[in-house]
MDTraj code that builds the backbone (N, CA, C; nanometers):
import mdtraj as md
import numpy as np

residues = "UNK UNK UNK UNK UNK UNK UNK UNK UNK UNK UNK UNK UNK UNK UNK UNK UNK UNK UNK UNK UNK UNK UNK UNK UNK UNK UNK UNK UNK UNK UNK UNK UNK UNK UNK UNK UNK UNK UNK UNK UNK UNK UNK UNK UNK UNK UNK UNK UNK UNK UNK UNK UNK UNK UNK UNK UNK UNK UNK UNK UNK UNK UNK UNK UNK UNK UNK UNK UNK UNK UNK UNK UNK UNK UNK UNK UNK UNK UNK UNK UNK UNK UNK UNK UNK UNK UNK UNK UNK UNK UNK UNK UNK UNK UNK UNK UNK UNK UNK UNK UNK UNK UNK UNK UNK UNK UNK UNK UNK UNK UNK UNK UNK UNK UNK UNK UNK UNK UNK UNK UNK UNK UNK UNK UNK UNK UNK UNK UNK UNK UNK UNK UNK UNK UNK UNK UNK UNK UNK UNK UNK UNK UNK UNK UNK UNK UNK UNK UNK UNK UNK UNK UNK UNK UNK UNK UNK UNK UNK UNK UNK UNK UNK UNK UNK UNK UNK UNK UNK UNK UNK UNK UNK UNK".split()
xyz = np.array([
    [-0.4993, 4.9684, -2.6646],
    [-0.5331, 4.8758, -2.7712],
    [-0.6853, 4.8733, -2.7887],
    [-0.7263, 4.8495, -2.8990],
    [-0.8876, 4.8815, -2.9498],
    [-0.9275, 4.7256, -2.9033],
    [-1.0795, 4.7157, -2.8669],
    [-1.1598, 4.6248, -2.8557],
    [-1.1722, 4.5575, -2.9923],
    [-1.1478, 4.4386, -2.9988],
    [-1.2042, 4.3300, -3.0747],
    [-1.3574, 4.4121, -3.1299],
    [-1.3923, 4.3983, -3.2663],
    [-1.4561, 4.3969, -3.3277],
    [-1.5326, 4.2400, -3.3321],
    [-1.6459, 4.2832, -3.2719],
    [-1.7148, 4.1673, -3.2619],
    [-1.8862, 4.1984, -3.3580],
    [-1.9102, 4.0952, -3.4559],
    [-2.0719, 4.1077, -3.5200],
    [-2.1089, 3.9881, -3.5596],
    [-2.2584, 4.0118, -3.4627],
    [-2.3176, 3.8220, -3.4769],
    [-2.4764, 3.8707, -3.5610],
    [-2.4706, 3.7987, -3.6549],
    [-2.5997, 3.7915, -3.7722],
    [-2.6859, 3.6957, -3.6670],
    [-2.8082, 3.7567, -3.7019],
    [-2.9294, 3.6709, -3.6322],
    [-2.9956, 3.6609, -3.7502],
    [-3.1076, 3.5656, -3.7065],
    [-3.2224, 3.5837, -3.8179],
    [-3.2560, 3.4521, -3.7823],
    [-3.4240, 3.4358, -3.8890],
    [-3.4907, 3.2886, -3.9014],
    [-3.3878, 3.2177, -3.9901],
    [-3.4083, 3.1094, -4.0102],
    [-3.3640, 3.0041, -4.1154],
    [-3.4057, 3.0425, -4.2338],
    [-3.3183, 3.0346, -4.3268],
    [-3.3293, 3.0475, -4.4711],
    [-3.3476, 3.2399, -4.5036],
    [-3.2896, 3.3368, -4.3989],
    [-3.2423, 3.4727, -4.4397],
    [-3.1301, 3.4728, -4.4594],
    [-3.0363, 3.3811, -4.4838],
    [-2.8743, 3.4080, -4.5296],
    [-2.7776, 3.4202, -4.4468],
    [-2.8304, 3.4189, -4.3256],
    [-2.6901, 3.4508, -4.2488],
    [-2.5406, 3.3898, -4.2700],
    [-2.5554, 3.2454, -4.3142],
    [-2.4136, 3.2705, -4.4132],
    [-2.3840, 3.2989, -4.5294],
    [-2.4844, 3.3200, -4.5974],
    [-2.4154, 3.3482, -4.7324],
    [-2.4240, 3.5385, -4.7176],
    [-2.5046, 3.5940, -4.6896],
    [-2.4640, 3.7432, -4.6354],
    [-2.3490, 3.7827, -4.5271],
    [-2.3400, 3.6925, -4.4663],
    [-2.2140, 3.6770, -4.3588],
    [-2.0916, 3.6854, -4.4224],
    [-2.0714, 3.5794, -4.4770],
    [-1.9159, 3.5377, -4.5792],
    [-1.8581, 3.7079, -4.6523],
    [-1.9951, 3.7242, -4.7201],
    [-1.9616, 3.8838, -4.8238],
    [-1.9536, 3.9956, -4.7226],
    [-2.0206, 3.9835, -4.6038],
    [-2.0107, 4.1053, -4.5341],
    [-1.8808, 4.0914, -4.4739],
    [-1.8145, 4.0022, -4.3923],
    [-1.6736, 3.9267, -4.3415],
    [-1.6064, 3.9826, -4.4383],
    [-1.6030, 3.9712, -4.5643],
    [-1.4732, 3.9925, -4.6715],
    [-1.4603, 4.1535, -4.7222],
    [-1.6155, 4.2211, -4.6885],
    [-1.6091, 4.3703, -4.7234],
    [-1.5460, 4.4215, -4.5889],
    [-1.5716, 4.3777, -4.4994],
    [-1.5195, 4.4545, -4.3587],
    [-1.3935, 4.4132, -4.2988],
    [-1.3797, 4.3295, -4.4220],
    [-1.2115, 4.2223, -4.3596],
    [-1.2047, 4.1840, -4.2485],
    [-1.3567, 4.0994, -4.1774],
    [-1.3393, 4.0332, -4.0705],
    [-1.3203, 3.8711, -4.0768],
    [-1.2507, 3.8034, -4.0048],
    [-1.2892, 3.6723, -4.0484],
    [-1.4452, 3.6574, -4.0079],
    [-1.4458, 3.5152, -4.0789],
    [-1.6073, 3.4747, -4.0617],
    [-1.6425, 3.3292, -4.0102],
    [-1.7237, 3.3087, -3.9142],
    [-1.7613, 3.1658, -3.8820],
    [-1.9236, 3.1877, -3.8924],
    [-1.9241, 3.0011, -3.8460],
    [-2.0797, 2.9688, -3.8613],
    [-2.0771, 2.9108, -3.7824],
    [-2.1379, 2.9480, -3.6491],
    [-2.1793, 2.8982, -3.5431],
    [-2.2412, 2.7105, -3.5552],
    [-2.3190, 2.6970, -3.6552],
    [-2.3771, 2.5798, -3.6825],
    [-2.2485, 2.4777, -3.7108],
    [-2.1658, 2.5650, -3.8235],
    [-2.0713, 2.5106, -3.8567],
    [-1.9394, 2.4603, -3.7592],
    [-1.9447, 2.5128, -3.6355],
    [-1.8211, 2.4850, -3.5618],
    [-1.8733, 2.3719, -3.4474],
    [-2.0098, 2.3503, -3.4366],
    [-2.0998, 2.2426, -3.4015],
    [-2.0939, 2.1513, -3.4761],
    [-2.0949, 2.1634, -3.6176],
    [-2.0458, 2.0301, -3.6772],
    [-1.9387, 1.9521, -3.6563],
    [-1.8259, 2.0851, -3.6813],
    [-1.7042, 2.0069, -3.6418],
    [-1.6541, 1.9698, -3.5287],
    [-1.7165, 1.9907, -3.4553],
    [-1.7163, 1.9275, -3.3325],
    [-1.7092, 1.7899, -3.2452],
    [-1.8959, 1.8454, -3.3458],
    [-1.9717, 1.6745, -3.3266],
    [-1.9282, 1.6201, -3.4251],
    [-1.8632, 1.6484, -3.5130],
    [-1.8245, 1.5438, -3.6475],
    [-1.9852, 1.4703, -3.6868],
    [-2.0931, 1.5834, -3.6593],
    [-2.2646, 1.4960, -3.6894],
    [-2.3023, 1.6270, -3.7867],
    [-2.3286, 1.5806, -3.8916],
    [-2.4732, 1.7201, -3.9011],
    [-2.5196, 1.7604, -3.8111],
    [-2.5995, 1.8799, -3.8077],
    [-2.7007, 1.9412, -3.7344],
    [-2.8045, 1.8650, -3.6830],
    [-2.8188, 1.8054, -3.7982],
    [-2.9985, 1.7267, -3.8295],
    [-2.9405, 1.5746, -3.7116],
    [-2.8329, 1.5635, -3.7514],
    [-2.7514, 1.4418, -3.6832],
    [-2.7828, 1.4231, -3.5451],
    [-2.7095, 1.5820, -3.5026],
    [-2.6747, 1.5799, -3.3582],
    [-2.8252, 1.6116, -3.2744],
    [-2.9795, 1.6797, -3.3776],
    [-3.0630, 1.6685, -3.3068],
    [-3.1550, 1.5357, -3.2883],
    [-3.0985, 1.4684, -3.4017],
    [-3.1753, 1.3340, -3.3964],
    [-3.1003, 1.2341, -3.3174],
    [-2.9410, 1.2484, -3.2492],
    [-2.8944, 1.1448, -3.1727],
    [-2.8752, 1.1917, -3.0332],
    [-2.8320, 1.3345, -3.0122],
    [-2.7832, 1.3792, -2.9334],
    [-2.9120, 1.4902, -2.8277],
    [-3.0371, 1.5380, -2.9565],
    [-3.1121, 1.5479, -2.9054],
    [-3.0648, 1.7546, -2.9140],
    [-3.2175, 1.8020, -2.8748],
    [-3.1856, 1.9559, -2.8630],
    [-3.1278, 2.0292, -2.7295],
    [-3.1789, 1.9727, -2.6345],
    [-3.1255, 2.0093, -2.4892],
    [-3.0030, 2.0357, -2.5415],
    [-2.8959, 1.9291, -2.5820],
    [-2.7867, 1.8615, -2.6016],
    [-2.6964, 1.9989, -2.6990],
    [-2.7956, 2.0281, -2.8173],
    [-2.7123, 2.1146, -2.9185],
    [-2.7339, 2.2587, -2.8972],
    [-2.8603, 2.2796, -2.8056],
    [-2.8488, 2.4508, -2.7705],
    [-2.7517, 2.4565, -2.6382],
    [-2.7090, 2.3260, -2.5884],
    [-2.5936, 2.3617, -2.4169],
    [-2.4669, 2.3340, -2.5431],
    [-2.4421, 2.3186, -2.6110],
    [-2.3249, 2.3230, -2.7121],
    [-2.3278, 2.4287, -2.7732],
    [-2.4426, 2.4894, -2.8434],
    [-2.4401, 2.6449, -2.9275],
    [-2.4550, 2.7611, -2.8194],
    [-2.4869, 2.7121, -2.6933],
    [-2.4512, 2.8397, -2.5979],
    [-2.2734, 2.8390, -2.5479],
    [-2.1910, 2.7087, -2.5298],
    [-2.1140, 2.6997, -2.4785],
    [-1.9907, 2.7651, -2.5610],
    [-2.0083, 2.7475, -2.7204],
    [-1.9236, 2.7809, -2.7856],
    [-1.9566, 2.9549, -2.8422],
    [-2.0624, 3.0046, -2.8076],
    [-2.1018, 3.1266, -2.8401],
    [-2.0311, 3.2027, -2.7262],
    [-2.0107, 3.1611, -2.6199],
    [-1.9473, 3.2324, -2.5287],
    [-1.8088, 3.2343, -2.5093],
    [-1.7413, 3.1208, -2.5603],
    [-1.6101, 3.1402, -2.6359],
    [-1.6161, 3.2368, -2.7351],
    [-1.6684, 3.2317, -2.8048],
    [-1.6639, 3.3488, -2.9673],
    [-1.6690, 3.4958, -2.8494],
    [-1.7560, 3.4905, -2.7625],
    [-1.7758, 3.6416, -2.6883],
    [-1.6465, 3.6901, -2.5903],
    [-1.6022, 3.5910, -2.6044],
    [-1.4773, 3.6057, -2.5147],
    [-1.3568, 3.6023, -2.5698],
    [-1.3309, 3.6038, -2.6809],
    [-1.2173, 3.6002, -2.8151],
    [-1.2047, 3.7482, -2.7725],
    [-1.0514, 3.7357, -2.8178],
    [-1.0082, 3.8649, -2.7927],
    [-0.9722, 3.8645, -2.9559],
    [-1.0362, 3.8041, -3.0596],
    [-1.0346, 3.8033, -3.2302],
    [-1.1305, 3.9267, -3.2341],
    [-1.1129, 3.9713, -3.3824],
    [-1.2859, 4.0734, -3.4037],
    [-1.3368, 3.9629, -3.5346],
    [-1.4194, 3.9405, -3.5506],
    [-1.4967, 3.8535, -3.6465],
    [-1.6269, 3.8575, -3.6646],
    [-1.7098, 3.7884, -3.7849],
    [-1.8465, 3.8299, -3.7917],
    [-1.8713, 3.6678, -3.7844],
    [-2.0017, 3.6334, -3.6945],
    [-2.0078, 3.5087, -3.6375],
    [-2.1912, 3.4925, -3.7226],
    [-2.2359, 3.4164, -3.8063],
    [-2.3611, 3.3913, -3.8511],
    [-2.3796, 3.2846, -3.7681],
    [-2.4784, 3.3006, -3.6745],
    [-2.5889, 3.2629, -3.5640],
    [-2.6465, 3.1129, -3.6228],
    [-2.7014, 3.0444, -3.5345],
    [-2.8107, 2.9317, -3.5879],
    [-2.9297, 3.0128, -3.5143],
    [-3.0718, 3.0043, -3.6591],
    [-3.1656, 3.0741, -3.6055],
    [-3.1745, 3.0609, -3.4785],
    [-3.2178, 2.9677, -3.4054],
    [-3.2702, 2.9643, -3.2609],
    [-3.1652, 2.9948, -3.1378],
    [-3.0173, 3.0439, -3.1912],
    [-2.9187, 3.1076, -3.0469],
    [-3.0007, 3.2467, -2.9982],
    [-3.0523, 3.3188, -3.0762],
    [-3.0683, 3.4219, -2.9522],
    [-3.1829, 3.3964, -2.9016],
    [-3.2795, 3.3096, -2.9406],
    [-3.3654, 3.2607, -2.8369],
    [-3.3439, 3.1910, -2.7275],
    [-3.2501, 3.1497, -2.6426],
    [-3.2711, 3.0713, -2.5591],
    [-3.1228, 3.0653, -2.4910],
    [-3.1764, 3.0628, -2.3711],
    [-3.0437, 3.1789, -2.2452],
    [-3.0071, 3.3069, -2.2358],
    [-2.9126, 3.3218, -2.2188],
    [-2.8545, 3.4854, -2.2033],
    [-2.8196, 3.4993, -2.3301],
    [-2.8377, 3.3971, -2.4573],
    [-2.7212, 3.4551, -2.5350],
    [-2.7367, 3.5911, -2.6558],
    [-2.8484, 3.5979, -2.6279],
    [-2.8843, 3.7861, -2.6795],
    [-2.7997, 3.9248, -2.6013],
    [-2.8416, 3.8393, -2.4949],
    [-2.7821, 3.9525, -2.4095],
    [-2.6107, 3.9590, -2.4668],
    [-2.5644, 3.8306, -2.3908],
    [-2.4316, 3.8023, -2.4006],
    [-2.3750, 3.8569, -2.5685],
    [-2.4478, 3.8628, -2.6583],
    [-2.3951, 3.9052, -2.8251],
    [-2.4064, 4.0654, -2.7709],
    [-2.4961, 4.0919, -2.7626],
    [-2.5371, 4.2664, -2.7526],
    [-2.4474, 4.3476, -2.6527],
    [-2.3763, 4.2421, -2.5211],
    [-2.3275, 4.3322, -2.4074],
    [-2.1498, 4.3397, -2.5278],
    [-2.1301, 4.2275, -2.5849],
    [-1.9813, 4.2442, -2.6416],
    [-1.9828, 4.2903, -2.7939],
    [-2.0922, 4.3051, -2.8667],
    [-2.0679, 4.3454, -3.0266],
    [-2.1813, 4.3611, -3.0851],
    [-2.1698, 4.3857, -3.1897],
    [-2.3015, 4.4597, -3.2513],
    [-2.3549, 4.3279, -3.3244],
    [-2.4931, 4.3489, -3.2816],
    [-2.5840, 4.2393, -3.3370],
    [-2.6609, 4.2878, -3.4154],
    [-2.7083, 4.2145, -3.5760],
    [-2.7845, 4.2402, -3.6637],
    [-2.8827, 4.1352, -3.6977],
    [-2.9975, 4.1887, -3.7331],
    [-3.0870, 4.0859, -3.7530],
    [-3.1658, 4.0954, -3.8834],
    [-3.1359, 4.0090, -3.9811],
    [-3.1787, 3.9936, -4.0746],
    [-3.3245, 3.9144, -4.0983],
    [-3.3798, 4.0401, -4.1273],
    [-3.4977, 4.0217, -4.1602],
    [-3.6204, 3.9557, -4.3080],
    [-3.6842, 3.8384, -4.2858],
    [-3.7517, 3.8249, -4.4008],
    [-3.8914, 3.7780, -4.3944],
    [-3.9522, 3.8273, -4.4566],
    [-4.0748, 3.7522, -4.4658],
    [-4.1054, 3.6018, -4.5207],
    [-4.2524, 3.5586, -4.4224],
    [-4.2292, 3.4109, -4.4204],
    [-4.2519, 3.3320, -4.5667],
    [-4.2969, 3.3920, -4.5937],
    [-4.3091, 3.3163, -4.7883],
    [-4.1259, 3.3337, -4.7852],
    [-4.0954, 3.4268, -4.7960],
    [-3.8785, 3.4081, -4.8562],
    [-3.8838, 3.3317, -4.8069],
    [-3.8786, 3.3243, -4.6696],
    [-3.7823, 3.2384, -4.5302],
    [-3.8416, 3.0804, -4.5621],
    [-3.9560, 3.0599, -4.5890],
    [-4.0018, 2.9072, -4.6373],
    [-3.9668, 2.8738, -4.7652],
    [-3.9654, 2.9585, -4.8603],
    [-3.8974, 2.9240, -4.9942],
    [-3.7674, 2.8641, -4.9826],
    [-3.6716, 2.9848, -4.9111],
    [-3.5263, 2.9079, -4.8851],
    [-3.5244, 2.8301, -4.7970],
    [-3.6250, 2.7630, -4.7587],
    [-3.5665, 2.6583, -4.6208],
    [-3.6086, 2.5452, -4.7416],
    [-3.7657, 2.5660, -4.8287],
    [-3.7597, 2.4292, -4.8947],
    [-3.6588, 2.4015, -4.9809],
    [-3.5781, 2.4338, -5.0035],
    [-3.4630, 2.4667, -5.1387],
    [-3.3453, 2.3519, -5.0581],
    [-3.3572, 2.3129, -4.9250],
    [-3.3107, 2.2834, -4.8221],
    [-3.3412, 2.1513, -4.7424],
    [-3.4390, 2.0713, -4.7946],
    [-3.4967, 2.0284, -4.6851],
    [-3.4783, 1.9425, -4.5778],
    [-3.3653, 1.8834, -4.5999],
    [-3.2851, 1.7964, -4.5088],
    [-3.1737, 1.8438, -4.4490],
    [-3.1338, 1.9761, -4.4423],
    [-3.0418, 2.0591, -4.3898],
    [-3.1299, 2.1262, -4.2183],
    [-3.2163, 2.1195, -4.2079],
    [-3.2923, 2.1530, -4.1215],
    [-3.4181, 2.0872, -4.0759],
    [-3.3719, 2.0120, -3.9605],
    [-3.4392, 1.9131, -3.8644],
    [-3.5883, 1.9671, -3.8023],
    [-3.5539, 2.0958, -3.8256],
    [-3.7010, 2.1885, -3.7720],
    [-3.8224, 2.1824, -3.8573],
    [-3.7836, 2.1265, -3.9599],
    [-3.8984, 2.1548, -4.1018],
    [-3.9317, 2.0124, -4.1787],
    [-3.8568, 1.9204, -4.1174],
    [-3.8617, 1.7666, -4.1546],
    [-4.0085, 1.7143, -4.1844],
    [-4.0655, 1.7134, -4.3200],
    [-4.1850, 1.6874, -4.3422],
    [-4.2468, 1.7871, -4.3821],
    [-4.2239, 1.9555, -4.3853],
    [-4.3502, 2.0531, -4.4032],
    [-4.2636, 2.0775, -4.5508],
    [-4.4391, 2.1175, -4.5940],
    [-4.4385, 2.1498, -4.7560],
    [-4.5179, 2.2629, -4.8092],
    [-4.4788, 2.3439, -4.8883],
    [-4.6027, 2.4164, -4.9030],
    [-4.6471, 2.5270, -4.8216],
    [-4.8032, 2.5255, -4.8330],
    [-4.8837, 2.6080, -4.7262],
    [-4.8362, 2.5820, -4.5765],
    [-4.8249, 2.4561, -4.5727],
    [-4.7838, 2.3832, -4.4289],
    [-4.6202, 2.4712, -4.3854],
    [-4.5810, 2.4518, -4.4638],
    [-4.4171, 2.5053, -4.4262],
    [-4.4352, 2.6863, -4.4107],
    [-4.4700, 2.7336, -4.4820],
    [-4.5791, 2.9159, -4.4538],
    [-4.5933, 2.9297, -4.3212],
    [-4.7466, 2.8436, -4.2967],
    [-4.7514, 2.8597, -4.1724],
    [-4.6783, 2.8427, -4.0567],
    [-4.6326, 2.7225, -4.0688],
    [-4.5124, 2.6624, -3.9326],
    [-4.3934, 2.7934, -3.9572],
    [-4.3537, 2.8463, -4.0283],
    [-4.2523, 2.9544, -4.0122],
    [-4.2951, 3.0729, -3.9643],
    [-4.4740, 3.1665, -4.0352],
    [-4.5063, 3.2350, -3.9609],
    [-4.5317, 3.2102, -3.8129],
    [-4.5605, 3.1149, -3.7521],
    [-4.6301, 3.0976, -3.6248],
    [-4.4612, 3.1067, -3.4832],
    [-4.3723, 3.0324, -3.5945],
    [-4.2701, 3.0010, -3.5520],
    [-4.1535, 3.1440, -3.5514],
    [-4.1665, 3.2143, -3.6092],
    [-4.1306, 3.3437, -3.5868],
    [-4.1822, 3.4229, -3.5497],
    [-4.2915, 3.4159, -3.5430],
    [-4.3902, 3.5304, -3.4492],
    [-4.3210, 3.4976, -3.2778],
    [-4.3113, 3.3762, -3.2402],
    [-4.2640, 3.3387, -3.1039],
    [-4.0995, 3.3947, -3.0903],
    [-4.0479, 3.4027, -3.2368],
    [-3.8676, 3.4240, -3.2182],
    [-3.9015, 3.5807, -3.2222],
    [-3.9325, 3.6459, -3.2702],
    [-3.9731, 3.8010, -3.3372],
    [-3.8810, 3.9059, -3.2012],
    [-3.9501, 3.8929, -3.1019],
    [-3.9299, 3.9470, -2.9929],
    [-3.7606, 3.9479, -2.9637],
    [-3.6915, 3.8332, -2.9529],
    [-3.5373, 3.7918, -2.9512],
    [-3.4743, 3.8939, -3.0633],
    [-3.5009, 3.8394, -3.1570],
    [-3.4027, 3.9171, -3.3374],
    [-3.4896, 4.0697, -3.2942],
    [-3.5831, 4.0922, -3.2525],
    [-3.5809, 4.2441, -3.2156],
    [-3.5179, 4.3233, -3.1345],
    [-3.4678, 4.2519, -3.0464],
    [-3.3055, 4.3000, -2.9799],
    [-3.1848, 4.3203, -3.0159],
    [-3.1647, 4.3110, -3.1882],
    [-3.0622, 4.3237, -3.2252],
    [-3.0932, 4.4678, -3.2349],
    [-2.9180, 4.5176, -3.2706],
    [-2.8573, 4.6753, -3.2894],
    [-2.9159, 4.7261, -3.4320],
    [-2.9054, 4.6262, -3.5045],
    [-2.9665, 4.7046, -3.6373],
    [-3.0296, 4.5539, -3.7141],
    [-3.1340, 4.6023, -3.7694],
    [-3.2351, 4.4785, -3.8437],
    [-3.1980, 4.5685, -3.9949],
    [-3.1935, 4.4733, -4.0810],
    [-3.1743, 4.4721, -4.2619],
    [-3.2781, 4.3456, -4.2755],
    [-3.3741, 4.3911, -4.3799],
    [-3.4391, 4.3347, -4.4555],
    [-3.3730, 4.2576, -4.5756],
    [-3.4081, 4.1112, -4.5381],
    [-3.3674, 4.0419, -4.6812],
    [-3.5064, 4.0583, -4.7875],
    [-3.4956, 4.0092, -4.9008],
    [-3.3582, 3.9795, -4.9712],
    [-3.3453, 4.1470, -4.9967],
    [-3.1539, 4.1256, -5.0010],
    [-3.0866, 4.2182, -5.0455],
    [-3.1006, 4.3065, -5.1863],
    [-3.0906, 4.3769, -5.2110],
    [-3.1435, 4.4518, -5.3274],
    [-2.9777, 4.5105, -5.3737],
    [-2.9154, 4.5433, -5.2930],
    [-2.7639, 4.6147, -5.2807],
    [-2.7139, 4.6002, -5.1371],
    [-2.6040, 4.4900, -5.1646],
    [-2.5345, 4.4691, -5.0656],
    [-2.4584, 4.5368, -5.0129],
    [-2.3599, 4.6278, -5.0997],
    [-2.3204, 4.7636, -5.0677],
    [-2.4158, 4.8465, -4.9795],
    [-2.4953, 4.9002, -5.0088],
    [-2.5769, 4.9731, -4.8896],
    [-2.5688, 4.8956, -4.7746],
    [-2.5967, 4.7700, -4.7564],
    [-2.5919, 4.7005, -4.6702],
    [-2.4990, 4.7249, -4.5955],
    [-2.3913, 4.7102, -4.6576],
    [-2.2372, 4.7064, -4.5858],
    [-2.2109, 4.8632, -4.5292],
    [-2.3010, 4.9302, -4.6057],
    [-2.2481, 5.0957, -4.5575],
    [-2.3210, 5.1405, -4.4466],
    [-2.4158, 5.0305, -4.4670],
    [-2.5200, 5.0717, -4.2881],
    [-2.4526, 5.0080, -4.1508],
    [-2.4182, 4.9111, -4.2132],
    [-2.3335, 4.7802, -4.0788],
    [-2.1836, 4.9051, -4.0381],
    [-2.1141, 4.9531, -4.1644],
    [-2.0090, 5.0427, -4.0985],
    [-2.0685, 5.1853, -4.0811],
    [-2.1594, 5.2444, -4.0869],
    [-2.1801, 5.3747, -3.9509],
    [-2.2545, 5.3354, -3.8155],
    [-2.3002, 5.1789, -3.8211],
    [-2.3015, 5.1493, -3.6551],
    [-2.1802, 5.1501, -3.6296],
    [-2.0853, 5.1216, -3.6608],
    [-1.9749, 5.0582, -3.6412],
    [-1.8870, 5.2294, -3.5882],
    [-1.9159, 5.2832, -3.6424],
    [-1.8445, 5.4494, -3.6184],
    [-1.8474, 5.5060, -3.4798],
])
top = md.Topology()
chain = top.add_chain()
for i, resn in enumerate(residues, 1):
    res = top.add_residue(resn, chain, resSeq=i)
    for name in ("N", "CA", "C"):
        top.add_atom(name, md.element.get_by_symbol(name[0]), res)
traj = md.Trajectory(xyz[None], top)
């Protein structure tokens, strides 16, 4: 019997990992989750919720605990990451030792554009505007850079042709 097909999207905040996730899931006919998203339902809190009640210690020992369920599914599925999982624990490793990891790449003007489009969806950016929000993302990905450079294959957002996209994700896959 074949191994579970396993692929976890990395990236900063505001490169798409779900909305490139969902279309890549439906071209490769994998199901699709959102890591953030199965933390919600969980906590029955927002994100923003569970870091403002429950605190971060609290939601990265929850986004490691349930990432290692997803690694241990004997499902194949494409799992879109919350930026900061492959920073912190094994869980780079742990994506890379069971399935192919991709890291979607953007520069920090995109990645601050789509986070302001956003701004109460993400507890990390609460208050930055502007130039201010630029910088706090460059400075703040320069420190993640190293992690999402451990993925199997990096794609540059924004997408230009998602098709190509999809045709690069299936000859890793070969």
């Amino acid at each position: 019997m074949r191994a579970p097909l396993k692929i976890f999207l990395t990236g900063y905040a505001g490169s798409g990992k779900s909305s490139a996730g969902r279309k890549f899931a439906q071209h490769l006919g994998l199901s699709f989750f959102d890591l953030d998203e199965i933390i919600v339902q969980k906590c029955k809190m927002t994100v923003s919720e569970v870091f403002a009640t429950r605190g971060e210690p609290f939601f990265r020992e929850m986004e490691a605990r349930e990432l290692e369920l997803m690694c241990i599914s004997d499902q194949s599925f494409l799992l879109a990451c919350g930026g900061g999982t492959p920073c912190f624990g094994a869980n780079m490793e742990k994506m890379n030792a069971v399935g192919l990891t991709i890291y979607l790449k953007g520069n920090p003007r995109f990645l601050a554009d789509r986070i302001a489009q956003k701004p109460n969806e993400r507890p990390l950016f609460a208050g930055l505007k502007g130039d201010e929000l630029i910088l706090f993302v460059e400075r703040h990905l320069a420190d993640r850079e190293a992690f999402y450079d451990q993925a199997n294959l990096t794609l540059t957002v924004p997408f230009r042709d998602v098709e190509k996209k999809i045709e690069k994700i299936k000859t890793m896959l070969d």
